[in-house]
N, C-alpha and C positions, 0 to 999 in steps of 0.2 A: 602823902601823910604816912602810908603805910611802911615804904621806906624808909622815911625819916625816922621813924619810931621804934624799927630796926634795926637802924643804924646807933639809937642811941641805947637800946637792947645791951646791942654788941659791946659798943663803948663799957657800958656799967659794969660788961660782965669779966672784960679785958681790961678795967681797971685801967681807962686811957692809952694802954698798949702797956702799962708797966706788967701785966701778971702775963710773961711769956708763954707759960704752959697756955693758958687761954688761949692766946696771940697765937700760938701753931696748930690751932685746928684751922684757922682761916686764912693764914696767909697763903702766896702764890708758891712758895717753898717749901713742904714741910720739914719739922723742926726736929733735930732727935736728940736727949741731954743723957750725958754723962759725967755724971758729979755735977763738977759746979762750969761745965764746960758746954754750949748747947749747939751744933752743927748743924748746917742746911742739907738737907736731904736732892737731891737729884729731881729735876721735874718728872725725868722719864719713869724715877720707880714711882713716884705718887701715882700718875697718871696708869702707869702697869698697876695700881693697885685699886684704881676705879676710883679716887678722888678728886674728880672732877670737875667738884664744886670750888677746888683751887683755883680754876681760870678767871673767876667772877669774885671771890668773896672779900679782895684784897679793898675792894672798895666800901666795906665797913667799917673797917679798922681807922681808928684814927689813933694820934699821938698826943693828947691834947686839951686842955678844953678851948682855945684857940685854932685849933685845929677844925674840930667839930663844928664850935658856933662858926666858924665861918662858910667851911662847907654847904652846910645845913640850910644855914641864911639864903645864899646862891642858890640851891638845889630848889629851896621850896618857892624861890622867886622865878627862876628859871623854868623849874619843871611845871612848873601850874598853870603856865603859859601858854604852853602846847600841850596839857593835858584838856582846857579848856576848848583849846581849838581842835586837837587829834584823835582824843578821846586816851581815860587810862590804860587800854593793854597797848597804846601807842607806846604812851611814856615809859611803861614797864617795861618791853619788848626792846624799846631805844637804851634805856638805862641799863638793860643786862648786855646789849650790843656794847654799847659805849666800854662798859666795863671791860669786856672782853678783850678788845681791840685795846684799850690805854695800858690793861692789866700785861697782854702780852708784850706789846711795845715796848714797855718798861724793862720787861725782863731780857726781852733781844737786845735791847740796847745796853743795860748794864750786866748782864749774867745776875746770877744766883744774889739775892738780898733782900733785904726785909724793906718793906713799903706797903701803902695804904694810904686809904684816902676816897673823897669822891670827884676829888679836884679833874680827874679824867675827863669823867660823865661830864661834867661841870662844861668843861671847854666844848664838849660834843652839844649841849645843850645850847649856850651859849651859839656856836656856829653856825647852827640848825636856825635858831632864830634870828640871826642876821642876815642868813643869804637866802632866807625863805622873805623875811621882808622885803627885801631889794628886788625880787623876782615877782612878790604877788604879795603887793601890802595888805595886810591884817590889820585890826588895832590889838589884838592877840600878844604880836610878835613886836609891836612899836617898841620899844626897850626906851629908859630915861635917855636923853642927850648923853654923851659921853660915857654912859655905861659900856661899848666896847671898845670903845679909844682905851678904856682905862684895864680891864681885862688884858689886852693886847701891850699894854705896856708893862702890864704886871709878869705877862710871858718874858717878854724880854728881858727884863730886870732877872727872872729867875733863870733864862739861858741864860747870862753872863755872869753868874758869880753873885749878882750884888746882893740875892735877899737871903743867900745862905752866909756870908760874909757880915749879915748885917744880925745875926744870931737863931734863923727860922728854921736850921738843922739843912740836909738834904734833901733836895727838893726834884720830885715824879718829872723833870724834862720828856723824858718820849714818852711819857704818857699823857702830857699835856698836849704837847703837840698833835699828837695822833687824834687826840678824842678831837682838837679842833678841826683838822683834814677831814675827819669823820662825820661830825656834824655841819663842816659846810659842802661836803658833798652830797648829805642824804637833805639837805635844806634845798641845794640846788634842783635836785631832783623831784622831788616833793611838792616845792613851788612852780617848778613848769609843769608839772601833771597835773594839780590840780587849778591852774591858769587856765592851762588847755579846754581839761573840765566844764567849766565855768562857760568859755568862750562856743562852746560845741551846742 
């Protein structure tokens, strides 16, 4: 909740992503305007200048309010899951990983640009609870029928073009990807440790 509520914080105060001065306190590149012309600043000088909070913040930012409610919806379905089962500075601690990890992804794979979103976390969240079920059933982690068939198709659909083609703008690919690698490998790990657990 604390998140969420954050998250829609940011939104209000970024005016959806339209009030760009806002938009460049928190994106992963900061922004520097001259007249009516606004330039991406270098990671390395942000980072030489102790803004740090750039690795993490990209995941506030939304474009939208399509954007957000859906986000949001996921985040608060998803993350309550394993907040119930993990406990909160779990899900926190994941969520600012998650970010980390999809935020820089994004950036290695496309260079310098503007993005946002929690769609990352989302996929890390998401991964975490399917390969932590498959390894050490919960009813935590049991997700509806088809709720990851359809996620996983929705990845695909957004690697090849079709749902930026289909009018949803440009869409976070390595950052998707990664937060899902991410959260089925700390699922995998998670659910044989505490298997083990259990079994000792």
């Amino acid at each position: 909740i604390t998140i969420l509520l954050l998250t829609l914080a940011v939104a209000l105060w970024t005016q959806l992503g339209t009030s760009l001065t806002a938009v460049a306190q928190l994106s992963f590149n900061a922004i520097v305007f001259e007249g009516d012309e606004a330039y991406l600043v270098s990671l390395a000088y942000s980072l030489e200048q102790g803004q740090w909070w750039r690795l993490i913040t990209p995941m506030l930012l939304h474009f939208g309010w399509l954007h957000l409610a859906m986000n949001s919806l996921w985040f608060w379905e998803l993350g309550r899951r394993i907040e119930l089962h993990q406990g909160s500075w779990f899900v926190l601690v994941f969520t600012l990983v998650g970010a980390l990890v999809s935020n820089v992804s994004q950036f290695w794979f496309s260079g310098p640009a503007l993005f946002g979103g929690l769609s990352g976390v989302l996929y890390a969240l998401l991964g975490f609870c399917w390969i932590y079920q498959r390894i050490n059933p919960v009813a935590a982690y049991n997700l509806p029928k088809g709720v990851v068939g359809m996620m996983l198709v929705w990845l695909v659909l957004c690697l090849v073009g079709v749902v930026s083609v289909m009018g949803f703008g440009q869409i976070a690919n390595a950052a998707h990807v990664s937060g899902l690698v991410l959260g089925c490998v700390a699922g995998a790990v998670m659910g044989v440790l505490n298997k083990l657990k259990v079994s000792e």
